[in-house]
KETILUM-981733 format. One line per 8 residues: number of its first residue (from 1); their letters; for each residue x, z, y of N, C-alpha, C, CB. Coordinates in nm, 3 decimals. Glycine has a CB too. Layout:
BEGIN
NUM = A = X,Z,Y,X,Z,Y,X,Z,Y,X,Z,Y | ...
//
This chain:
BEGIN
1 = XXXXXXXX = -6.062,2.217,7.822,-5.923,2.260,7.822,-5.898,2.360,7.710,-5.886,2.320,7.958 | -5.982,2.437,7.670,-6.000,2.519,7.594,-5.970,2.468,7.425,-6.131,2.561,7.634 | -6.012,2.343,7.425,-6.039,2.289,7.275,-5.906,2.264,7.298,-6.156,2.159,7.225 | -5.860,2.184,7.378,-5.734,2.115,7.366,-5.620,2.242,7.350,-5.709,2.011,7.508 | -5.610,2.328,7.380,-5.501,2.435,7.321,-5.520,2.445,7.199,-5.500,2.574,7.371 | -5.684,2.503,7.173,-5.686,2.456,7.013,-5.643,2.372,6.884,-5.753,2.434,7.004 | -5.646,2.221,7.009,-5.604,2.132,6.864,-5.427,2.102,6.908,-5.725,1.937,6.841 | -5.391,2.172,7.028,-5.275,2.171,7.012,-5.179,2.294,6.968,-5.250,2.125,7.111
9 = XXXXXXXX = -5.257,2.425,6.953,-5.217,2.504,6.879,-5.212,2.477,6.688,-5.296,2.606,6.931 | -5.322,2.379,6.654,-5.305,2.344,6.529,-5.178,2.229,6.468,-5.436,2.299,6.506 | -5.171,2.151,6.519,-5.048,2.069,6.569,-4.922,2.157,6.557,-5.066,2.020,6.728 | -4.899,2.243,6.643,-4.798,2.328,6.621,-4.789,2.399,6.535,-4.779,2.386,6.692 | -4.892,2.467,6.473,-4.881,2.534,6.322,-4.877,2.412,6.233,-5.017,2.640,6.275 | -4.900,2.307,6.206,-4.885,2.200,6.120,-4.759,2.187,6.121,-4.951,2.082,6.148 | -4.695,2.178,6.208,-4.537,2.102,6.194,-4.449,2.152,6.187,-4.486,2.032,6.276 | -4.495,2.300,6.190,-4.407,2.408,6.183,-4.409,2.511,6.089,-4.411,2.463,6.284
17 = XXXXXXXX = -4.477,2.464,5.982,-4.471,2.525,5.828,-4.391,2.502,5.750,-4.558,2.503,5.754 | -4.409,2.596,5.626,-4.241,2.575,5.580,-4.227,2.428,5.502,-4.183,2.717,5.452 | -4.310,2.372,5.431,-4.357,2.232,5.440,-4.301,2.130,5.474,-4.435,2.220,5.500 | -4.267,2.024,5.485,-4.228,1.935,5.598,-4.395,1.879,5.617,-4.088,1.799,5.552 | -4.437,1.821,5.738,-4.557,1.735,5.748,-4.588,1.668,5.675,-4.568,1.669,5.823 | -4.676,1.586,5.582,-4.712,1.473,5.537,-4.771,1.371,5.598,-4.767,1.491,5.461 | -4.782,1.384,5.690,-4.806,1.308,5.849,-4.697,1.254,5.959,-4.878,1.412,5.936 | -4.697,1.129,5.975,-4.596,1.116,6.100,-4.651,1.127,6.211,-4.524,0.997,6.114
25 = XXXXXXXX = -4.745,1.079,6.257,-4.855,1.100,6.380,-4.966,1.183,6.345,-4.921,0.966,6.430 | -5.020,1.308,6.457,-5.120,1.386,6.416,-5.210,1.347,6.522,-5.090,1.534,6.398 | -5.364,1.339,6.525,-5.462,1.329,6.612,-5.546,1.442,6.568,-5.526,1.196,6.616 | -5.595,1.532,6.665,-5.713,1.633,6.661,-5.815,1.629,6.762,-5.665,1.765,6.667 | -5.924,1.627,6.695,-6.041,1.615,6.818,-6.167,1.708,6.749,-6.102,1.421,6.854 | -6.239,1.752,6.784,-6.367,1.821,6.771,-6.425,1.767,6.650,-6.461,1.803,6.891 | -6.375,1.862,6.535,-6.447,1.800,6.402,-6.405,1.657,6.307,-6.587,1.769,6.454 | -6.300,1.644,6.419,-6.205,1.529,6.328,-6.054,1.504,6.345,-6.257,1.388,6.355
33 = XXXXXXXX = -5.968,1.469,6.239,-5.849,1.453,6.220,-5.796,1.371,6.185,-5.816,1.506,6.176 | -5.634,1.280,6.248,-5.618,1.205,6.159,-5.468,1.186,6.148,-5.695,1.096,6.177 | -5.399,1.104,6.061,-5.271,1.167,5.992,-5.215,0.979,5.952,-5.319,1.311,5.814 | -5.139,0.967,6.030,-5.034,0.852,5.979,-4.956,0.886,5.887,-4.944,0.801,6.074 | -4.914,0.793,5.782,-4.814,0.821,5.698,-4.783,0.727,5.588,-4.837,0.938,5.649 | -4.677,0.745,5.556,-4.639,0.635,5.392,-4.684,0.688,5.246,-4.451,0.619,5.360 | -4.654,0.590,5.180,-4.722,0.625,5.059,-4.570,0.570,4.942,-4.905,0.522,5.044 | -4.496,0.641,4.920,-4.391,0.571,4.818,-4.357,0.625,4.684,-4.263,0.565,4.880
41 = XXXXXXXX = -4.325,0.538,4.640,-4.279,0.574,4.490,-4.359,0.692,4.423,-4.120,0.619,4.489 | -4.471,0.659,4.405,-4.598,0.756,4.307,-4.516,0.771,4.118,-4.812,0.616,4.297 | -4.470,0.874,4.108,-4.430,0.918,4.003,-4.538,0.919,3.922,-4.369,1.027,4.015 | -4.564,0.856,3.761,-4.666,0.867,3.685,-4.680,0.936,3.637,-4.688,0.814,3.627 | -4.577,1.067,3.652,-4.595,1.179,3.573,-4.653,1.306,3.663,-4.458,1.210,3.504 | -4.689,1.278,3.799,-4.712,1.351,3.881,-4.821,1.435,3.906,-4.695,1.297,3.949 | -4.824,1.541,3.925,-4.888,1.621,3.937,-4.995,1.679,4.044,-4.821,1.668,3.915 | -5.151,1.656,4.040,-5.209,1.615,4.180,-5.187,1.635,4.292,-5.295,1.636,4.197
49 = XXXXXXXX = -5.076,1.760,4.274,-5.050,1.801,4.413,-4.942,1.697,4.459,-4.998,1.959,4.425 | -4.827,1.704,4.379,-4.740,1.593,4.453,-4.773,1.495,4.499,-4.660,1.544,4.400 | -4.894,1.420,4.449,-4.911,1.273,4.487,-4.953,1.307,4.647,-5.044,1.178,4.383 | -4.868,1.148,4.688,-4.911,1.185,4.825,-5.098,1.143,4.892,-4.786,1.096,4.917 | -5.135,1.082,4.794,-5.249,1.048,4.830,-5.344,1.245,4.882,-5.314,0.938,4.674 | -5.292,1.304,4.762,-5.371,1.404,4.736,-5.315,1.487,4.905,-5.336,1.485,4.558 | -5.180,1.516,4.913,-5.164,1.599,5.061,-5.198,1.523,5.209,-5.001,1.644,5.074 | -5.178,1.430,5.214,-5.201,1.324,5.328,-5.354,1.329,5.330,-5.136,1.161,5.296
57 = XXXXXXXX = -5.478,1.341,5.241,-5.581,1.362,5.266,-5.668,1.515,5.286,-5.614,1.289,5.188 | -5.604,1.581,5.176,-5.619,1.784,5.189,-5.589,1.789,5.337,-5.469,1.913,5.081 | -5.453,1.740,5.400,-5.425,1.804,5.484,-5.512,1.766,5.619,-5.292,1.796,5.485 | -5.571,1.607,5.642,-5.604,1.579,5.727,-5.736,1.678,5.714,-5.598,1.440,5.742 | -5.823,1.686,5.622,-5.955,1.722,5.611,-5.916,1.884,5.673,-6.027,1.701,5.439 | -5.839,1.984,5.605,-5.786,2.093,5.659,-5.801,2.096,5.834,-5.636,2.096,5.604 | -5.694,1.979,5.865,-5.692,2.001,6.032,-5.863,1.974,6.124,-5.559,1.860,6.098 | -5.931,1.892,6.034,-6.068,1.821,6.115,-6.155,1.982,6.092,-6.166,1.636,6.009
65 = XXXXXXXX = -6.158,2.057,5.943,-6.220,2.177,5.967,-6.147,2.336,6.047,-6.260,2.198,5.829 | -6.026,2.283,6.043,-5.924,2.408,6.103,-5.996,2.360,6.288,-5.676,2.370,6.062 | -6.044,2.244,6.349,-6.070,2.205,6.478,-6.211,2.286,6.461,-6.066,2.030,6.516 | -6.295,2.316,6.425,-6.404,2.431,6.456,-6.424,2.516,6.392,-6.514,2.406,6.467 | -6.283,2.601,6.404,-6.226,2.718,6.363,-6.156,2.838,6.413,-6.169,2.686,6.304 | -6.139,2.896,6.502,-6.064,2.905,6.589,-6.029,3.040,6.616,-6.107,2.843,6.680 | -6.085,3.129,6.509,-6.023,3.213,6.475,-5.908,3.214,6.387,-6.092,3.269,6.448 | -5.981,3.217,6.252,-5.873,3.230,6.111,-5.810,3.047,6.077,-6.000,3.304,5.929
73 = XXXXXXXX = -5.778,3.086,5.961,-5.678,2.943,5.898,-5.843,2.927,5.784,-5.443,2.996,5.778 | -5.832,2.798,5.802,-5.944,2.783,5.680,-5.868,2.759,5.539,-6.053,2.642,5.708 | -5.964,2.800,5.471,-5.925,2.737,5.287,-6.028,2.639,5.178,-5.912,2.890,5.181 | -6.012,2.542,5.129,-6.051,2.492,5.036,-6.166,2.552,4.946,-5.952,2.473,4.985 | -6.275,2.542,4.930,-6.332,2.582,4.856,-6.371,2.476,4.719,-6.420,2.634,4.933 | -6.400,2.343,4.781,-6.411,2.284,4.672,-6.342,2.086,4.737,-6.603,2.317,4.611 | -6.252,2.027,4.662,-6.193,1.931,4.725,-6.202,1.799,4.599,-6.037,1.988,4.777 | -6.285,1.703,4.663,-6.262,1.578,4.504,-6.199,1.458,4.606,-6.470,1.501,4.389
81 = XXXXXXXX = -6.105,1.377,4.478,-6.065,1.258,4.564,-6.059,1.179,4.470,-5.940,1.257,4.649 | -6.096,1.068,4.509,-6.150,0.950,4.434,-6.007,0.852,4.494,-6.343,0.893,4.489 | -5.919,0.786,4.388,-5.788,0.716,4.472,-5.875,0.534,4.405,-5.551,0.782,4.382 | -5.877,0.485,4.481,-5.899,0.319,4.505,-5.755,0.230,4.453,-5.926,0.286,4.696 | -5.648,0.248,4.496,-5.540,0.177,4.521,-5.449,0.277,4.428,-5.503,0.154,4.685 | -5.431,0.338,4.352,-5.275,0.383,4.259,-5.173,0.357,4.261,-5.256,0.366,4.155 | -5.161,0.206,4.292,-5.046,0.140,4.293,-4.948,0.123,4.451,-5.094,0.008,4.234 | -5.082,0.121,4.507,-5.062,0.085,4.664,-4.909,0.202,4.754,-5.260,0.130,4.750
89 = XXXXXXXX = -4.802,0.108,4.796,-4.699,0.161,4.874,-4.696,0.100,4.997,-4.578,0.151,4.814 | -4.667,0.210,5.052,-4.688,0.187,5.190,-4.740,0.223,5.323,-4.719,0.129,5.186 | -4.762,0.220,5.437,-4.852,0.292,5.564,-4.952,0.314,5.551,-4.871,0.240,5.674 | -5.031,0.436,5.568,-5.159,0.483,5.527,-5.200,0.557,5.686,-5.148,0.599,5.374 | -5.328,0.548,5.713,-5.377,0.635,5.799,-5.478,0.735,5.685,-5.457,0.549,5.933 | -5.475,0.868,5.721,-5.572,0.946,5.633,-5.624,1.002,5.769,-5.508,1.063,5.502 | -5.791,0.964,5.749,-5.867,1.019,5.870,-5.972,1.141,5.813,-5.959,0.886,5.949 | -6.017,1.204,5.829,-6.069,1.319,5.834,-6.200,1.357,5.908,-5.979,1.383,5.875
97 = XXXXXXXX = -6.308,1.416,5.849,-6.462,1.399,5.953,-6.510,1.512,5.906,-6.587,1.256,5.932 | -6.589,1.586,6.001,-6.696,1.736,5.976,-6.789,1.653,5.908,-6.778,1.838,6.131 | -6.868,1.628,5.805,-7.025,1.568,5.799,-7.116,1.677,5.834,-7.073,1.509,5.646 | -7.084,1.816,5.795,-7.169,1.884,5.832,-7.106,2.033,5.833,-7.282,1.857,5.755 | -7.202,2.072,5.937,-7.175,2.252,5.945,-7.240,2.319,5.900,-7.174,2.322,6.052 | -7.195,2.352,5.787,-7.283,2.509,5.750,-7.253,2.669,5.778,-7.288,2.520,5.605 | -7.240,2.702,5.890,-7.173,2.796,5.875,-7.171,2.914,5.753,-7.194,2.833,5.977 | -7.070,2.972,5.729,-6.949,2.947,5.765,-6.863,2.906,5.673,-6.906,3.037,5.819
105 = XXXXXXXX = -6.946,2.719,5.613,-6.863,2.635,5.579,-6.852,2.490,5.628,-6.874,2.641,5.468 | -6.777,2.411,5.593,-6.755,2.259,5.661,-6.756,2.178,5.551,-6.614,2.229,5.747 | -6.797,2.072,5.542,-6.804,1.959,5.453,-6.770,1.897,5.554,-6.925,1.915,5.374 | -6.633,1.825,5.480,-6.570,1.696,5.545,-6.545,1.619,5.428,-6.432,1.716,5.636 | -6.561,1.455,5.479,-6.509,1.373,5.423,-6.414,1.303,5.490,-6.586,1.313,5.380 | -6.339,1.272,5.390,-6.180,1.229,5.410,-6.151,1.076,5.391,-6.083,1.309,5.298 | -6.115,0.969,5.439,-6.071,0.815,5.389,-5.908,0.796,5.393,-6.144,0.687,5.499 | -5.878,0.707,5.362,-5.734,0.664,5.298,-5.731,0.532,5.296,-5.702,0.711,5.151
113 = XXXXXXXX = -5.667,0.453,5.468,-5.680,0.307,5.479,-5.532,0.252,5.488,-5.770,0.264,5.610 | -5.513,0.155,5.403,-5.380,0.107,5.456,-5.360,0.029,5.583,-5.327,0.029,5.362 | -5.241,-0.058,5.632,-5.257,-0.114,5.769,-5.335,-0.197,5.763,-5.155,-0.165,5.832 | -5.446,-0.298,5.657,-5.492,-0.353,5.678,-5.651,-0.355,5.691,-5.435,-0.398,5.632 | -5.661,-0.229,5.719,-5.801,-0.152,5.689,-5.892,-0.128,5.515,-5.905,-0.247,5.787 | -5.794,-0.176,5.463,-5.824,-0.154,5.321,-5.874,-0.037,5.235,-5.729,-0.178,5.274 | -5.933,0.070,5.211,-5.914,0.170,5.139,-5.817,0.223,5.017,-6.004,0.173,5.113 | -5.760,0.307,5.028,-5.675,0.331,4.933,-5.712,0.484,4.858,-5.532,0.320,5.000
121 = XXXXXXXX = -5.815,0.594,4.932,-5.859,0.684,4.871,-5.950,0.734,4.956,-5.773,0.762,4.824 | -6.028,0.831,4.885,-6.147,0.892,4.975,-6.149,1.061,4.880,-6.336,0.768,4.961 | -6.185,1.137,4.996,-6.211,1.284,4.927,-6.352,1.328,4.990,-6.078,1.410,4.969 | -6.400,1.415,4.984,-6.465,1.520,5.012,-6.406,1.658,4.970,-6.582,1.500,4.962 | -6.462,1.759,5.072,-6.448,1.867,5.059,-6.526,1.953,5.149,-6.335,1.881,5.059 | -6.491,2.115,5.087,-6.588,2.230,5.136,-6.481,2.332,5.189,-6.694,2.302,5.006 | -6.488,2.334,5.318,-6.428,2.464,5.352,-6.471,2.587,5.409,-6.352,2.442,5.417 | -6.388,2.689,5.415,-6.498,2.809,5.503,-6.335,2.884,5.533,-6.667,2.938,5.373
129 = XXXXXXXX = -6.377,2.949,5.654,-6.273,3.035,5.718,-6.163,3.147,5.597,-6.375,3.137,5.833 | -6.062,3.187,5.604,-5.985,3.254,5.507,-6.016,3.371,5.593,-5.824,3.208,5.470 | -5.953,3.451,5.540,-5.854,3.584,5.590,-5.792,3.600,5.706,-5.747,3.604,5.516 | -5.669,3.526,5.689,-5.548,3.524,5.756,-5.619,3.473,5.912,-5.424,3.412,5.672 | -5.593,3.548,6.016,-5.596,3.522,6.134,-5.476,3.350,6.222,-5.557,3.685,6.174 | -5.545,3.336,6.287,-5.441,3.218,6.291,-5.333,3.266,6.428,-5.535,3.044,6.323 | -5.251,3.227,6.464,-5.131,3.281,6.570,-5.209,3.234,6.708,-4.947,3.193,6.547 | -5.107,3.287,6.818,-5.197,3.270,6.929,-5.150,3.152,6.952,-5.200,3.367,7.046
137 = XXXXXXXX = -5.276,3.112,7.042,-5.267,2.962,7.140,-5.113,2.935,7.198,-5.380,2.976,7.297 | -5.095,2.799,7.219,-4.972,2.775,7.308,-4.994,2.807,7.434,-4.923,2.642,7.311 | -4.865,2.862,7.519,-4.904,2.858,7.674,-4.948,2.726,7.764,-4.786,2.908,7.742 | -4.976,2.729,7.848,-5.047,2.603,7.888,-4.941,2.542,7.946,-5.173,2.614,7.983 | -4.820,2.585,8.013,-4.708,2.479,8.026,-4.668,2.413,7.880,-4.570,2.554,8.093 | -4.697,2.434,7.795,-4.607,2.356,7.670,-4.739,2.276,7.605,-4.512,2.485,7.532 | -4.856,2.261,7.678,-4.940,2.184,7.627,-4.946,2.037,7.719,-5.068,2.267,7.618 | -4.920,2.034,7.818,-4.865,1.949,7.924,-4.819,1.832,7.843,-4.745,2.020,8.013
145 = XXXXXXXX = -4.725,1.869,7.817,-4.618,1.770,7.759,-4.680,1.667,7.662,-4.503,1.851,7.680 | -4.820,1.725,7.559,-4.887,1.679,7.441,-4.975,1.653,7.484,-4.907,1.743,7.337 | -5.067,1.641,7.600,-5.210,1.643,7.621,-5.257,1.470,7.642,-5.245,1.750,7.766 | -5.090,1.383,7.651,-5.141,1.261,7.695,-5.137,1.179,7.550,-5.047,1.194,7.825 | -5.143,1.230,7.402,-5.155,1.161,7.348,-5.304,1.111,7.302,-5.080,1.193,7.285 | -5.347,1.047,7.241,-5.432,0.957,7.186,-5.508,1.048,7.093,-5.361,0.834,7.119 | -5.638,1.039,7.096,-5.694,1.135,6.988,-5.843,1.120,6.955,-5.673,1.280,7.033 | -5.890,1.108,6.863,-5.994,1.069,6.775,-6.122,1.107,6.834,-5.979,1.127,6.641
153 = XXXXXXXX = -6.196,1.016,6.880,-6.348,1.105,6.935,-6.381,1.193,6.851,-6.489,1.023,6.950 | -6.468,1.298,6.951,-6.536,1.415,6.818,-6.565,1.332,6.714,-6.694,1.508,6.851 | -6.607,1.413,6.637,-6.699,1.421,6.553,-6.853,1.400,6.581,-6.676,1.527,6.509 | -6.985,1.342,6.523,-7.102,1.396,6.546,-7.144,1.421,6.407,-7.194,1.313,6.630 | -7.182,1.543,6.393,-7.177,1.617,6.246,-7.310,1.720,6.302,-6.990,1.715,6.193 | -7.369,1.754,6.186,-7.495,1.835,6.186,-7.495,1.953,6.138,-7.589,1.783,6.125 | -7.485,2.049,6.232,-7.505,2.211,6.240,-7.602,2.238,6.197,-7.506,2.278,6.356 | -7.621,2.312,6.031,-7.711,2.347,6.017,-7.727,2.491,5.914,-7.763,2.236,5.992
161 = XXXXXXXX = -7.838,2.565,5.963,-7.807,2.717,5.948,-7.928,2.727,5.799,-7.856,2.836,6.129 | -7.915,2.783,5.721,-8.010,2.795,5.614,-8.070,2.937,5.644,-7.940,2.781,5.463 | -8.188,2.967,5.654,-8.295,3.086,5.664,-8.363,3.050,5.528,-8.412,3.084,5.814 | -8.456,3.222,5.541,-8.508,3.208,5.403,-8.656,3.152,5.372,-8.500,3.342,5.345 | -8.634,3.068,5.483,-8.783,2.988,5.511,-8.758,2.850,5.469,-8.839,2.985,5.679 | -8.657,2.831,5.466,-8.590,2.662,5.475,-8.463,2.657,5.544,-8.687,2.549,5.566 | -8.430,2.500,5.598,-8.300,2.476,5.652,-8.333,2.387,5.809,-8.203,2.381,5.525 | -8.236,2.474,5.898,-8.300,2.478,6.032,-8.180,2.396,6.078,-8.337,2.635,6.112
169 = XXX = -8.175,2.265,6.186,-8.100,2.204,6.177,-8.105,2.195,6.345,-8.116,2.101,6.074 | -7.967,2.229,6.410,-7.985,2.296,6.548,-7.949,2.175,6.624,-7.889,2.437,6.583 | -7.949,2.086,6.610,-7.894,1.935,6.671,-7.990,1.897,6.804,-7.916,1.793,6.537
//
């Protein structure tokens, strides 16, 4: 019950930034995220951030490491995306995965499928906790309402702590 305020407290900070979503449907589960959405009219003059390939995947990977986070807001440390499809318009799911824990960073990789299971982009990235504290949990009457949607099995991703002996892998 605990997680689930979590990924429904993230949900609510997602949709409620000054932002609009780049997501029409959000799924959060333990170490993974995932993000419905369109893909239209890619300007060639665009700038990586605008493209939507680039926010529809930042953002999902964001929410899958913001899910074993649960203090602060995480940030980007290092993000590559490889786009398959350039041309491609249209419905995209961008899904989102922990591969691994390092505390206190996350490597996730990110995919980019159209409706036909096709690939249309893939990222990786490195995150680790920011600064900024994140707002409090929702009350548990207003989680009610969200708890019956649909949502991505965990993650199974590998926690692993580096000592100065080697790398200790707590699985």
């Amino acid at each position: 019950m605990v997680a689930s305020q979590h990924f429904q407290r993230l949900k609510r900070i997602y949709t409620s930034g000054d932002a609009e979503p780049s997501g029409d449907r959000i799924a959060i589960s333990y170490g993974r995220a995932e993000l419905e959405g369109t893909i239209e009219g890619v300007q060639a003059r665009a700038i990586v951030e605008e493209m939507p390939h680039h926010r529809l995947l930042s953002d999902a990977a964001a929410l899958a490491a913001g899910s074993l986070e649960k203090e602060h807001y995480v940030t980007a440390e290092q993000f590559t995306i490889d786009i398959a499809e350039s041309e491609y318009e249209g419905p995209v799911v961008a899904s989102a995965e922990v591969v691994m824990a390092e505390p206190p960073r996350y490597v996730v990789r990110a995919v980019m499928v159209d409706d036909e299971g096709e690939l249309v982009a893939e990222a990786q990235g490195v995150f680790r906790p920011g600064d900024n504290d994140l707002p409090p949990a929702p009350s548990t009457d207003d989680e009610a309402s969200d708890s019956e949607e649909s949502t991505p099995p965990p993650a199974s991703f590998m926690p692993v702590h580096t000592t100065p002996y080697g790398v200790v892998c707590l699985n």
